[in-house]
C-alpha positions in Angstrom: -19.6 -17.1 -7.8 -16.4 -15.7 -7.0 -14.6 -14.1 -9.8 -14.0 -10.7 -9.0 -12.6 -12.0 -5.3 -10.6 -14.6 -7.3 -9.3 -12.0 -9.5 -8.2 -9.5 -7.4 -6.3 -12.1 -5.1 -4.5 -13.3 -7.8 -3.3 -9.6 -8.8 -2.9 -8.9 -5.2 -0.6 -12.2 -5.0 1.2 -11.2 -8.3 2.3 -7.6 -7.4 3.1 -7.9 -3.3 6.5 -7.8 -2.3 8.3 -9.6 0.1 6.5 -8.8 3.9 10.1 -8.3 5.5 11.0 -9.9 9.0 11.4 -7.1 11.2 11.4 -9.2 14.5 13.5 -11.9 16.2 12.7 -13.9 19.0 14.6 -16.0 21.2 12.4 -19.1 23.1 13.2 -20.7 26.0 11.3 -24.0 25.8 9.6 -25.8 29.1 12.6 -28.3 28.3 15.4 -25.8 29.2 16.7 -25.3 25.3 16.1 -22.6 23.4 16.4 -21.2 19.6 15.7 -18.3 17.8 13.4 -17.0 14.7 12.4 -14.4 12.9 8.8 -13.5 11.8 7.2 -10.2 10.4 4.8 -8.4 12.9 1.2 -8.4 12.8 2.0 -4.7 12.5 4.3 -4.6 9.6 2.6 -7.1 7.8 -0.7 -4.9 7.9 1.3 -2.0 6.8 2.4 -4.2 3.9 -0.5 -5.4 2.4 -3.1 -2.5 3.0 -2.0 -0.5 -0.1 -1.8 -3.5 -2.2 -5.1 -5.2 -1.3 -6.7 -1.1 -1.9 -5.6 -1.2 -5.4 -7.4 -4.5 -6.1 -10.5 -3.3 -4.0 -9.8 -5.5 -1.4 -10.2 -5.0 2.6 -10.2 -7.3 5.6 -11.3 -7.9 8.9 -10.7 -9.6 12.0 -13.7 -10.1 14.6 -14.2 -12.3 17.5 -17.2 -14.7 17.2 -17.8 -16.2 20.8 -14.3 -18.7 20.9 -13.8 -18.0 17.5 -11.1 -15.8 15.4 -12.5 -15.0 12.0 -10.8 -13.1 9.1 -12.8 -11.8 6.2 -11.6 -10.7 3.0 -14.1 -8.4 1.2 -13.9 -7.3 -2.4 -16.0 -3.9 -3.4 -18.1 -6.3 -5.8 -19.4 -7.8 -2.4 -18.0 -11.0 -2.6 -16.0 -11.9 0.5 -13.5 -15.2 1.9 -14.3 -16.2 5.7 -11.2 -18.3 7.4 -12.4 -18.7 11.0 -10.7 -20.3 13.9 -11.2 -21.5 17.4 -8.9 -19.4 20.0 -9.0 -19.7 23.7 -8.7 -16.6 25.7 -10.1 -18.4 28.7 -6.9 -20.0 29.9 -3.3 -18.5 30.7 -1.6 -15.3 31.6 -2.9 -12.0 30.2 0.4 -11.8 28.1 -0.1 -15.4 26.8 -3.5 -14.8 25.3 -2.2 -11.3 24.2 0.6 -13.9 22.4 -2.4 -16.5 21.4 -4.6 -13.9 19.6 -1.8 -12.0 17.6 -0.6 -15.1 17.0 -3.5 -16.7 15.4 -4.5 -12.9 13.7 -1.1 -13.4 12.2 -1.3 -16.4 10.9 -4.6 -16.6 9.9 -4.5 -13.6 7.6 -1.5 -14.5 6.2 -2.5 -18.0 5.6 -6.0 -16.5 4.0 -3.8 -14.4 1.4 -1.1 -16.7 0.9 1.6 -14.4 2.2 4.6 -15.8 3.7 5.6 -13.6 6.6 7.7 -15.9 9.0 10.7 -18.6 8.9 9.9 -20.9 12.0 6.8 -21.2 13.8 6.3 -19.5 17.1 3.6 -21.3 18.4 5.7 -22.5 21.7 5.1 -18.6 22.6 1.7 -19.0 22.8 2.5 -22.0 24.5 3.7 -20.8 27.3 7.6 -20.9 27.0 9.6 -17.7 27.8 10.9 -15.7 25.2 13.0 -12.8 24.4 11.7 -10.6 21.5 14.6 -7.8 19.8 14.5 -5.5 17.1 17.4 -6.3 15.8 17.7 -9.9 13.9 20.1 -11.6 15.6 23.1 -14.2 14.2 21.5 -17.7 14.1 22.6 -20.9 12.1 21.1 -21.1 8.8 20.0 -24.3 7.1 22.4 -25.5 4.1 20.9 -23.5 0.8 24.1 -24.1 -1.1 21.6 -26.0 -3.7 18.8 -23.9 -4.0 18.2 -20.4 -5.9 18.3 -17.8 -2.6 15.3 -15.5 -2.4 18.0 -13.0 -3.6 18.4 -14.8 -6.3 15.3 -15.4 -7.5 13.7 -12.2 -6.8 16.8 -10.9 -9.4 15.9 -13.8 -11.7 11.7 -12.6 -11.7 13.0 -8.9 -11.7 14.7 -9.4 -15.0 12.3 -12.0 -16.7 9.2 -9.7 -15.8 10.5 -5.9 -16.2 12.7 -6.6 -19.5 10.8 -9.6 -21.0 7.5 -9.0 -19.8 6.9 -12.4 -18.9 4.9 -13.4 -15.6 5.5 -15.6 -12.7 4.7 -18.6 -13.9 6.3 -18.0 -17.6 9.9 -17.3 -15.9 9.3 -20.3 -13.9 8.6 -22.7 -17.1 12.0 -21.0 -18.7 14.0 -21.9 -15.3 12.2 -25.3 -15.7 13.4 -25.7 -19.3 17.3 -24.5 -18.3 17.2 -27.1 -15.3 16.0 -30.1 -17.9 18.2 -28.7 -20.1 21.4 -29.0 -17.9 20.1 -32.1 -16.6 20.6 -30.3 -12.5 17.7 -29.8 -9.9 14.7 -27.2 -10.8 15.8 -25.1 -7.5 19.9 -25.8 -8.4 22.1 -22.9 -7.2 23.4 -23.5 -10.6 20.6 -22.2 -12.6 21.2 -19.0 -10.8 24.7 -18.9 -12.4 23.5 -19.6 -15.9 20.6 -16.6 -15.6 23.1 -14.0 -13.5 23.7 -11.4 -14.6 21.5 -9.7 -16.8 23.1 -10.6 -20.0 23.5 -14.4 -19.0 19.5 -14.3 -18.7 18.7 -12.2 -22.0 20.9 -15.2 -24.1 19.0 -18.0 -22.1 15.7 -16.1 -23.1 16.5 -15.8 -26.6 16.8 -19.7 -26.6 14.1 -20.9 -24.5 11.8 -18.2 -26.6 13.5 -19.8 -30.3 12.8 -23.3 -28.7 9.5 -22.8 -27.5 8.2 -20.6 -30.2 9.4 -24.1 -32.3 8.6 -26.6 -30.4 5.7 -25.1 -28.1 4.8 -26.9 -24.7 6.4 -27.0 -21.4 8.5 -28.7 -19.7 7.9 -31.2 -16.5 6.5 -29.6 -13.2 9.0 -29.7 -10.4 10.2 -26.0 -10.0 7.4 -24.7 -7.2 
C-alpha cells in the first residue's frame, strides 16, 4: 500500500508554486542553427521543492546504480517511489556527461513529482551541440497564446477561486468548465479570462455556477486540463 506516499504527493502537488525559470540557454545545433530556452536549474528547483516536500514528510534521493540514475521519493511512514534511469557516463567530454547527469537528475525528479520546471527540452546539450547559458532570460519569439488563459491569468483565476471561495483546483477548474460551455468558446479561451477578471467579475460568475450547481448538481464535460 501507498497511501500515506499518495497523500502527501498530492498535498505536496496542491500547495507548490510555480519552480521559476532562472536560466536561458542559447544552442547551436550540429546543423549550424540555433534557438533558445529557458529551464529552471537543478539548483533552484531543489531549493523550491525541499520546504514543501518537508511539510508533507517527504525527502528524496538521487544515487547511481552501476549505469543507472535512480530517484527516490521517501515518505516518514516508510513508504517510498523509485523512477530509475539508464545514463551513460562512459562516452563524451567531461562537460557533456556533467550536461547528461544534471540533465537526467533534472528531469527525472521533476518528472517523478510532476513539477513542470522547463519550456523546451534541452536534450541537444547533452547531445553534444554548443551552447551558451546566461542569467538573464533573453528576448525570444513566443508561440501564439492569444487563445489560451496565460499562466498569469490562471494563477489570478486559482488565487481568487481558492483564497476567497475556498474551492480547490479541480472545483475552480469545473466552474471555468461550466463558464466555457456556458459561452459556448474553448475551455482554455482567453475569453474566459475576461469574464472571471477582476475579482468582482469572478465573485458574480461564482454566485451563478454555485446557484446552478447547488440546483442542478453534476459537472460539466471534461476538456479544461
Amino acid at each position: 500500500m501507498m497511501e500515506n506516499i499518495a497523500k502527501a504527493l498530492n498535498a505536496f502537488q496542491k500547495e507548490l508554486p510555480e519552480v521559476k525559470m532562472d536560466a536561458t540557454v542559447k544552442v547551436q545545433t550540429k546543423s549550424g542553427s540555433s534557438y533558445n530556452f529557458k529551464y529552471a536549474t537543478l539548483g533552484n528547483i531543489v531549493k523550491t521543492i525541499t520546504p514543501y516536500l518537508a511539510k508533507q514528510g517527504l525527502s528524496f534521493t538521487q544515487p547511481f546504480d552501476g549505469d543507472f540514475l535512480k530517484t527516490i521519493l521517501y515518505h516518514t511512514s516508510g513508504e517510498s517511489i523509485t523512477s530509475c534511469i539508464p545514463i551513460d557516463v562512459k562516452s563524451g567530454t567531461m562537460q557533456e556527461v556533467g550536461s547528461r547527469i544534471s540533465y537526467l537528475k533534472r528531469y527525472s525528479l521533476t518528472s517523478l513529482l510532476g513539477v513542470v520546471s522547463d519550456s523546451d527540452d534541452d536534450a541537444n546539450i547533452a547531445d553534444g551541440n554548443a551552447y551558451q547559458k546566461t542569467d538573464k532570460q533573453t528576448s525570444e519569439p513566443k508561440a501564439d497564446r492569444s487563445n489560451d488563459i496565460t499562466e498569469k491569468q490562471w494563477g489570478f483565476i486559482k488565487s481568487i477561486g481558492m483564497k476567497e471561495h475556498e474551492l480547490t483546483e479541480e472545483e475552480v477548474i469545473e466552474l471555468v468548465k461550466w463558464v466555457a460551455e456556458r459561452e459556448n468558446i474553448k475551455p482554455r479561451h482567453y475569453k474566459i479570462a475576461k469574464l472571471l477578471l477582476p475579482k468582482d467579475n469572478f465573485n458574480k460568475v461564482f454566485e451563478e455556477w454555485n446557484k446552478e450547481m447547488s440546483i442542478h448538481g453534476g459537472n460539466v464535460e471534461d476538456g479544461f486540463i
